[in-house]
MARSE-992289 format. One line per field, with one value per atom (N, C-alpha, C, CB): residue number from 1; residue in one letter; z, y, x. Coordinates in steps of 0.1 Angstrom, whole numbers, plus 5000, padded with zeros to 4 digits. Glycine has a CB too. Layout:
num <- (NUM,...) $
residuo <- (A,...) $
zz <- (Z,...) $
yy <- (Y,...) $
xx <- (X,...) $
END
This chain:
num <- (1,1,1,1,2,2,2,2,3,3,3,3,4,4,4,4,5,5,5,5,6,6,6,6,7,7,7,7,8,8,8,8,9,9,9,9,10,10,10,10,11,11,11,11,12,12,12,12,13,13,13,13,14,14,14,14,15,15,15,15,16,16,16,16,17,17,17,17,18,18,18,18,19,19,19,19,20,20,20,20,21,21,21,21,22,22,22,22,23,23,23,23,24,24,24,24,25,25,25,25,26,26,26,26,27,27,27,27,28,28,28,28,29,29,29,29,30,30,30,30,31,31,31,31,32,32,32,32,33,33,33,33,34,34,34,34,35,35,35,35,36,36,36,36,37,37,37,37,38,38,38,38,39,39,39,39,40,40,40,40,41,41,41,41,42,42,42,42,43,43,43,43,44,44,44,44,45,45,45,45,46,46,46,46,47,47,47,47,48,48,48,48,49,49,49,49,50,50,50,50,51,51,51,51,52,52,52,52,53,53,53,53,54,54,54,54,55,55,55,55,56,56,56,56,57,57,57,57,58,58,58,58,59,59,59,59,60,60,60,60,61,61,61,61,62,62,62,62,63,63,63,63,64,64,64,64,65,65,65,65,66,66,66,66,67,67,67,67,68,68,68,68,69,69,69,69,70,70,70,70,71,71,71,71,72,72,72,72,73,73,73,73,74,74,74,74,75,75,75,75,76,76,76,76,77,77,77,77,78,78,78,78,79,79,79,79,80,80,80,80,81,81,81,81,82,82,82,82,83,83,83,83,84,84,84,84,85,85,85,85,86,86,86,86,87,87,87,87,88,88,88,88,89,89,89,89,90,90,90,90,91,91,91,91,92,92,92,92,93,93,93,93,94,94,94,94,95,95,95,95,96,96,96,96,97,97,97,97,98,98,98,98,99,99,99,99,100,100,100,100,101,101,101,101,102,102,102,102,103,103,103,103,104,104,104,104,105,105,105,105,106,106,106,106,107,107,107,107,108,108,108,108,109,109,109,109,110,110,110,110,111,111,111,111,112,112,112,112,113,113,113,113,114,114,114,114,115,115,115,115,116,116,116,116,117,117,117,117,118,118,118,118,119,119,119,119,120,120,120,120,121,121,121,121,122,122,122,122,123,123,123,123,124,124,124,124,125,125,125,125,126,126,126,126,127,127,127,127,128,128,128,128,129,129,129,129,130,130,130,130,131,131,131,131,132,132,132,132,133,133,133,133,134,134,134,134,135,135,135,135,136,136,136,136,137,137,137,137,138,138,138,138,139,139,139,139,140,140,140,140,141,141,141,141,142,142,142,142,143,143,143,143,144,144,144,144,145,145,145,145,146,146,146,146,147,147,147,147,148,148,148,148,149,149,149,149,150,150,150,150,151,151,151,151,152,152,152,152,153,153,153,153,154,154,154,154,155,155,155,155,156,156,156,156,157,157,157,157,158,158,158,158,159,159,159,159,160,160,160,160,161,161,161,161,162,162,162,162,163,163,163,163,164,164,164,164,165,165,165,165) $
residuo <- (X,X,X,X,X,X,X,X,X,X,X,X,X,X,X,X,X,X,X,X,X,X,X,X,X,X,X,X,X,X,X,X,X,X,X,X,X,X,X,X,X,X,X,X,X,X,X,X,X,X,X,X,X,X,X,X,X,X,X,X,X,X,X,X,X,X,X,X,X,X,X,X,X,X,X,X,X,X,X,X,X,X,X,X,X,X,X,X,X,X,X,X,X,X,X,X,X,X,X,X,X,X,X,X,X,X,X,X,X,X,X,X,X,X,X,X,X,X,X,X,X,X,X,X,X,X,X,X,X,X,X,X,X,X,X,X,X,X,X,X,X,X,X,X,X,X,X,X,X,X,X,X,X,X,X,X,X,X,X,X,X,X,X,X,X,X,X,X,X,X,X,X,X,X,X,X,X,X,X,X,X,X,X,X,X,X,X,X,X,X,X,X,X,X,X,X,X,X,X,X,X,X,X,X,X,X,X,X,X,X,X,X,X,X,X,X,X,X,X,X,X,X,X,X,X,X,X,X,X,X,X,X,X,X,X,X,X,X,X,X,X,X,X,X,X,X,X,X,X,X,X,X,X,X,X,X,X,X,X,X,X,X,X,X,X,X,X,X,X,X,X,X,X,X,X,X,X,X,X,X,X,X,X,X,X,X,X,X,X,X,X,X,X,X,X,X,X,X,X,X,X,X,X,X,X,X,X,X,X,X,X,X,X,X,X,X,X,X,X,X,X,X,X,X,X,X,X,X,X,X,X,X,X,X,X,X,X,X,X,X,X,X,X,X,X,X,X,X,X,X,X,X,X,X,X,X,X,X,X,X,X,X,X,X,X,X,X,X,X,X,X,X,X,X,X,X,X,X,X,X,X,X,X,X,X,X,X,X,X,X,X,X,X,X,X,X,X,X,X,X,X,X,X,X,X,X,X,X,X,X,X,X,X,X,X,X,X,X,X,X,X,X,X,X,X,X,X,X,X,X,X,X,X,X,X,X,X,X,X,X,X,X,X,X,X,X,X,X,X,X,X,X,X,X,X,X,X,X,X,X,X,X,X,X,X,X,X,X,X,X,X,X,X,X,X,X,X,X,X,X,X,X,X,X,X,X,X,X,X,X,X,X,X,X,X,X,X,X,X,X,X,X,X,X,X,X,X,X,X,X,X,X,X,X,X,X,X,X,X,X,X,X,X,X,X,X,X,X,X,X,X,X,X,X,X,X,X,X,X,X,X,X,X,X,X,X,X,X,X,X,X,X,X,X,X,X,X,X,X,X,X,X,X,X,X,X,X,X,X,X,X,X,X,X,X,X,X,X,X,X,X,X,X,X,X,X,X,X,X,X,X,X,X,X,X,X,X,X,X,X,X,X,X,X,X,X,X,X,X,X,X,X,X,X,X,X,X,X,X,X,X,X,X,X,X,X,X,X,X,X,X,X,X,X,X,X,X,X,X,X,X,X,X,X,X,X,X,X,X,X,X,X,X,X,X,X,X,X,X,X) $
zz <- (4237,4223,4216,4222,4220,4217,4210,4228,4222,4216,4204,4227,4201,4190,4180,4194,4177,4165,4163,4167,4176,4173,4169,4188,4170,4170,4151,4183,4146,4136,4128,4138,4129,4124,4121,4130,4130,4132,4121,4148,4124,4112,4097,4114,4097,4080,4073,4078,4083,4083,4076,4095,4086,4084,4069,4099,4068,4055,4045,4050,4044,4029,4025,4031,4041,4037,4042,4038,4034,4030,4019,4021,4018,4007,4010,4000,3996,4005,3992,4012,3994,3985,3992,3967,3986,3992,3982,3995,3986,3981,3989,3970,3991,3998,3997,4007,3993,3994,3997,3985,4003,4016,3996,4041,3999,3991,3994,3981,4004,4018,4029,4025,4035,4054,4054,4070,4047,4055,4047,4059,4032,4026,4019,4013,4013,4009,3996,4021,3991,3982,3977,3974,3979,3981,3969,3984,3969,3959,3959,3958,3952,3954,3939,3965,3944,3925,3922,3923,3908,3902,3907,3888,3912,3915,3930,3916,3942,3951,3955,3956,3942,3941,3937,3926,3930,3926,3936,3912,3946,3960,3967,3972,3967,3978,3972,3978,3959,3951,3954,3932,3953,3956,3972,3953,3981,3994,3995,3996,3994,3995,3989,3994,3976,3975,3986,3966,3988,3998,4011,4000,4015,4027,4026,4030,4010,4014,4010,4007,4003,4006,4020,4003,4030,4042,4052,4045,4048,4052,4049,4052,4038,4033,4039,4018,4041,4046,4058,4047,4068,4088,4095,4092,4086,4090,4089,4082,4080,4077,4086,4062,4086,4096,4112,4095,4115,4130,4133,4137,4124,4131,4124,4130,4121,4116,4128,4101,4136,4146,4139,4158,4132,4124,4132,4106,4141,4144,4145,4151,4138,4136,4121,4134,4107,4099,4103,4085,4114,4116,4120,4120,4130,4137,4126,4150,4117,4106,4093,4101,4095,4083,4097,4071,4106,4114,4115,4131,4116,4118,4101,4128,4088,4078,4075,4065,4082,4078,4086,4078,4099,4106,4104,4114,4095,4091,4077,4092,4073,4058,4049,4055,4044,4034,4024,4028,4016,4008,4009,3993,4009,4013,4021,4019,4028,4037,4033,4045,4025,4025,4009,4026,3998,3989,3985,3981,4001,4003,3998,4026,3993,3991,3999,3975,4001,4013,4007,4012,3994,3988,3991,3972,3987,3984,4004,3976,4012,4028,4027,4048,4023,4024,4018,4025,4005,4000,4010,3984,4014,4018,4039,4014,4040,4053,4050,4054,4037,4035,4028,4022,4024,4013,4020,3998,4029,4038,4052,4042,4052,4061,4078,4052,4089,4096,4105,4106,4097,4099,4093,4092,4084,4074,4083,4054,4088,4090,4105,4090,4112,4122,4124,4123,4113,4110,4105,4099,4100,4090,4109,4076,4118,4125,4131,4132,4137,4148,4140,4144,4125,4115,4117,4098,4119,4123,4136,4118,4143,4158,4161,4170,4153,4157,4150,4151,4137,4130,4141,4115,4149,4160,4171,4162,4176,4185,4179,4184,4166,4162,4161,4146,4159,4163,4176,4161,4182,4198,4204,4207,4196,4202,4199,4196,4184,4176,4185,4153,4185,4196,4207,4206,4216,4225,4225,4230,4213,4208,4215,4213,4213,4219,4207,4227,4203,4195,4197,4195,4204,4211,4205,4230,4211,4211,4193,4226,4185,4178,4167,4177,4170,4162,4164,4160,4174,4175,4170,4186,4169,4164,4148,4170,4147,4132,4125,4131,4136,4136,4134,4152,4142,4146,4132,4157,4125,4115,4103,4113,4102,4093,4099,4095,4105,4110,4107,4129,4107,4103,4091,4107,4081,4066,4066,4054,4069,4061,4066,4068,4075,4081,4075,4098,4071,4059,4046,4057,4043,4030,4026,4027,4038,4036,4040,4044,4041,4041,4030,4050,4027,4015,4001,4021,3999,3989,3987,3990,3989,3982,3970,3985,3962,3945,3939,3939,3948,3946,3952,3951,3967,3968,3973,3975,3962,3964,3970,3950,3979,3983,3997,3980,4001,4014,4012,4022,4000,3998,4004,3985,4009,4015,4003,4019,4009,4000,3998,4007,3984,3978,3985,3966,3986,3995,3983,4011,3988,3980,3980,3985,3966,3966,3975,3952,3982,3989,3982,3997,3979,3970,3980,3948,3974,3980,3973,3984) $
yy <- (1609,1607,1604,1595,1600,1595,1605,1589,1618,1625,1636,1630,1635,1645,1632,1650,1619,1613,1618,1601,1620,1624,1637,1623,1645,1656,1660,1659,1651,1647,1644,1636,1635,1632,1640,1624,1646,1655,1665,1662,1675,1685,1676,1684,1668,1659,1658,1647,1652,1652,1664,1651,1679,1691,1698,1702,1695,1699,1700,1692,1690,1684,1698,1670,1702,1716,1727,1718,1730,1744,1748,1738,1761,1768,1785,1757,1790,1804,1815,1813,1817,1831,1838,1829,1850,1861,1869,1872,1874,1882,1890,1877,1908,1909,1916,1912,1906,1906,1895,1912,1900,1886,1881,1896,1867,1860,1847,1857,1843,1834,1839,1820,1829,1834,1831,1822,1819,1815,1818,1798,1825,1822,1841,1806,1845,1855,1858,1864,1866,1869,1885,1865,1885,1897,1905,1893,1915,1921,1934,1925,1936,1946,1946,1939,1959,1964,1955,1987,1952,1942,1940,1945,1954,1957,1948,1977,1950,1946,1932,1954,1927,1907,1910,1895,1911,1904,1907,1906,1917,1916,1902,1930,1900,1893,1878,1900,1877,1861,1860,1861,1869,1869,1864,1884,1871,1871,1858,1881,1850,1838,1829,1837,1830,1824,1822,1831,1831,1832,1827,1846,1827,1819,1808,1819,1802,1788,1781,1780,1786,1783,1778,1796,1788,1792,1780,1806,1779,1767,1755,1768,1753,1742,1734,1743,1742,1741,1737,1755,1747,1743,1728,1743,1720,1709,1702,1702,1703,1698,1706,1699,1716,1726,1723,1739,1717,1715,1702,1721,1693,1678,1679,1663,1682,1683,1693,1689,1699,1711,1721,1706,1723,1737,1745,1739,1753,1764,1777,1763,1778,1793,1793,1797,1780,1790,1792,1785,1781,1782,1793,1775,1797,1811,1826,1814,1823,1829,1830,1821,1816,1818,1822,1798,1815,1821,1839,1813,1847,1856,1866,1855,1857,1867,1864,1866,1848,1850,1860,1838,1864,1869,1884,1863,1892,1906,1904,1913,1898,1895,1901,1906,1887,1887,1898,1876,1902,1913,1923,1906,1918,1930,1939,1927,1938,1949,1961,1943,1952,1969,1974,1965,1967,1974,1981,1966,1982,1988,2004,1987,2009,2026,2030,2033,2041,2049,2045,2072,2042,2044,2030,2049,2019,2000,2003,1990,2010,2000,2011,2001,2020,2020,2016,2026,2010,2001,1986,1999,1982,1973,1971,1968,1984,1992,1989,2012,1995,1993,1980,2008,1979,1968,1955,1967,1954,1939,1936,1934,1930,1929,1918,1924,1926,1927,1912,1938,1899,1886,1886,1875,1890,1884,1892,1891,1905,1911,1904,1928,1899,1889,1874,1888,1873,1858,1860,1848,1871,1875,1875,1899,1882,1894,1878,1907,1872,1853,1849,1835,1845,1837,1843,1839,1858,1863,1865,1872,1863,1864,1849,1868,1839,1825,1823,1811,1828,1830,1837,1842,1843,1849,1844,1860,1831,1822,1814,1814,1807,1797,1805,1789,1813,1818,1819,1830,1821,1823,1806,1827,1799,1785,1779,1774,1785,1779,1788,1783,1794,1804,1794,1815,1791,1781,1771,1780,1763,1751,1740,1749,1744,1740,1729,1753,1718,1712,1712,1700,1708,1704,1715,1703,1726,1741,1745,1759,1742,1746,1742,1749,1727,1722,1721,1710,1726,1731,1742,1732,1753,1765,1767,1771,1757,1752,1747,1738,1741,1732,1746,1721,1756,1764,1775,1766,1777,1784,1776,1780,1765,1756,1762,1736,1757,1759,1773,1754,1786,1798,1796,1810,1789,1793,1784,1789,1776,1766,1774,1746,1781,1789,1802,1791,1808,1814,1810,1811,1803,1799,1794,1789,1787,1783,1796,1768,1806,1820,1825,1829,1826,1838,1831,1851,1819,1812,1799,1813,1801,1786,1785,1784,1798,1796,1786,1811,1790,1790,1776,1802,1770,1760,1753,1758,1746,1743,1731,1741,1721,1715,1720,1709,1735,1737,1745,1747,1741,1742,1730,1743,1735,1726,1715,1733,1702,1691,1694,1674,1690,1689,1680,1684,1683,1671,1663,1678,1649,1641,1644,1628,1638,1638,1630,1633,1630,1620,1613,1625,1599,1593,1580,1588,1569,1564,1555,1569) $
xx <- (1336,1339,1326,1348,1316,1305,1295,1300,1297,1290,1298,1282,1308,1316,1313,1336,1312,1303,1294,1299,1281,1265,1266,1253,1276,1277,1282,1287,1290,1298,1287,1308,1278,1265,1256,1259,1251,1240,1245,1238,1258,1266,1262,1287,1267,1265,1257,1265,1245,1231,1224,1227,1226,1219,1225,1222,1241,1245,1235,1254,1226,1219,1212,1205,1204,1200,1203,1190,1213,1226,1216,1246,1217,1213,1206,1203,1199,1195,1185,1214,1178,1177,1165,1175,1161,1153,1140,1165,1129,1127,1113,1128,1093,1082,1069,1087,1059,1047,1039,1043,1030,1024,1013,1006,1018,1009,1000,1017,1008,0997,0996,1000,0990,0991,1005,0980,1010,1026,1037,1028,1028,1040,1043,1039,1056,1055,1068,1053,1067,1074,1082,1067,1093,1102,1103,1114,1100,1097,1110,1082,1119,1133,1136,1147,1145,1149,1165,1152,1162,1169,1183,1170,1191,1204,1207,1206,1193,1194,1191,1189,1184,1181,1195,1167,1204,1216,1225,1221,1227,1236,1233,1232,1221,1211,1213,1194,1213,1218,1233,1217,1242,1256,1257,1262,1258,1252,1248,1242,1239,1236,1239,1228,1246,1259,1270,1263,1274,1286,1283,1289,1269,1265,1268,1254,1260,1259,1272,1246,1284,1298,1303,1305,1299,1302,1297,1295,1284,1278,1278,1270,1285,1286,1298,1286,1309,1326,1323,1337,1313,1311,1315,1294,1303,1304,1319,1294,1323,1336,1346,1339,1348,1355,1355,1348,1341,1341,1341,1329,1342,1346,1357,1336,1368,1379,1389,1376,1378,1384,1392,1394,1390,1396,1389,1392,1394,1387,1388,1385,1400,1403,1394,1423,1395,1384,1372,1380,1366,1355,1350,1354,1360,1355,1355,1367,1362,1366,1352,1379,1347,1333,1320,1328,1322,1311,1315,1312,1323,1323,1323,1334,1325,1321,1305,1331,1296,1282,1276,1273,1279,1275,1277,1279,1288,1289,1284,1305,1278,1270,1284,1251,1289,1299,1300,1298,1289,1291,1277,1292,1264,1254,1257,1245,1260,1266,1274,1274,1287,1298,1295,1322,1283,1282,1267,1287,1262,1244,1256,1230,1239,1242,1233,1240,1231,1222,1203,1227,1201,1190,1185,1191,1194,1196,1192,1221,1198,1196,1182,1213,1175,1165,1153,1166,1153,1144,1144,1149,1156,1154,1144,1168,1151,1143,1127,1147,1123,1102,1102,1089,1109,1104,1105,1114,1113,1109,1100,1120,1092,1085,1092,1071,1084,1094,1099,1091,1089,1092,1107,1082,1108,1119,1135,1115,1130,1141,1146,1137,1137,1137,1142,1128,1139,1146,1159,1137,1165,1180,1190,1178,1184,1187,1193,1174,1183,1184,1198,1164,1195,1206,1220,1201,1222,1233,1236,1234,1228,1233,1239,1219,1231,1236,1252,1224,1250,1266,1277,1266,1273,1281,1281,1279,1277,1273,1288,1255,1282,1293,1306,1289,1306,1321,1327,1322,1319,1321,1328,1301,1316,1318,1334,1305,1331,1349,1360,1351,1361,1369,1377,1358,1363,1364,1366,1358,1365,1372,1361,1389,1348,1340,1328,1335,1333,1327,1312,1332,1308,1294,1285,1295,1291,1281,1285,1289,1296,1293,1284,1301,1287,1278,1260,1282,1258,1245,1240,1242,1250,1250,1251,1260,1256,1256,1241,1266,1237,1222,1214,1217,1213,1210,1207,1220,1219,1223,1209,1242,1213,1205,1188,1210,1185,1168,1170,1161,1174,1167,1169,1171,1177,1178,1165,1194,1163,1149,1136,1147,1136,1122,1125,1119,1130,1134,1125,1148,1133,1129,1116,1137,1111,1100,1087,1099,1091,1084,1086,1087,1098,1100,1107,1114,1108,1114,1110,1127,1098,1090,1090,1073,1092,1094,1105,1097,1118,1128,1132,1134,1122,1125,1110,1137,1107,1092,1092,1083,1100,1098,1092,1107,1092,1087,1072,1098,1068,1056,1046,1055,1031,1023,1022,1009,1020,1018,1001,1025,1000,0988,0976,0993,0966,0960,0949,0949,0950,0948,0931,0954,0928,0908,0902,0901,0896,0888,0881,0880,0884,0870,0869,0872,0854,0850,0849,0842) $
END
């Protein structure tokens, strides 16, 4: 029982950072910025909308044991809720050059783990899903803090103070 609390916690906890957006050209060593035509930022704002819906519900879903929705939103972040069925042949090839292949790497992990948490809710397996949930969270923030420091500047380097004497 002890650990479906730590488990209950930890979910609560990671909620805070839910969230999501996109965009590619290297403008640091660590950081970069996505550069796509207007039609394909607004799939990609929608889209991450719909994630962080998705993600926002989990926590609540899996210490609640709901696990048919759970397995149900793990299994629509994981077929990407709308990017997917409204790419055109031109849109999945801009996005083919236009992203560099960190980013397509970190998308690729974020959906394999969305298909983890499904797996786990299936199994009615609290423990695993809420790690998978954890899981879900750490690629949207390494994400973000690559490609959407604009968007969320708190994963910008902190300023360093002047040295004085």
């Amino acid at each position: 029982m002890n650990s479906i609390k730590h488990a209950v916690f930890v979910l609560l906890s990671i909620s805070i950072f839910a969230g999501l957006p996109v965009a590619a050209q290297e403008t640091t060593a660590d950081h970069y910025e996505l550069k796509l035509s207007p039609r394909l930022m607004e799939l990609l704002r929608a889209e991450m909308k719909a994630i962080v819906v998705g993600v926002q519900y989990l926590p609540v879903g899996i210490a609640a044991a709901e696990w048919h929705k759970v397995a149900k939103t793990g299994e629509q972040i994981s077929a990407s809720y709308i990017l997917e069925q409204k790419l055109t042949p031109a849109m999945r090839t801009e996005l083919d050059t236009a992203l560099p292949g960190h980013f397509k790497r970190l998308d690729m992990e974020f959906h394999h783990e969305a298909k983890k948490l499904q797996s786990a809710a299936m199994n009615h397996n609290a423990q695993l899903a809420a790690f998978h949930y954890y899981r879900l969270i750490e690629a949207c923030t390494e994400c973000h803090a690559a490609f959407a420091v604009a968007k969320f500047p708190g994963f910008a380097a902190p300023a360093r103070a002047e040295h004085r004497h």
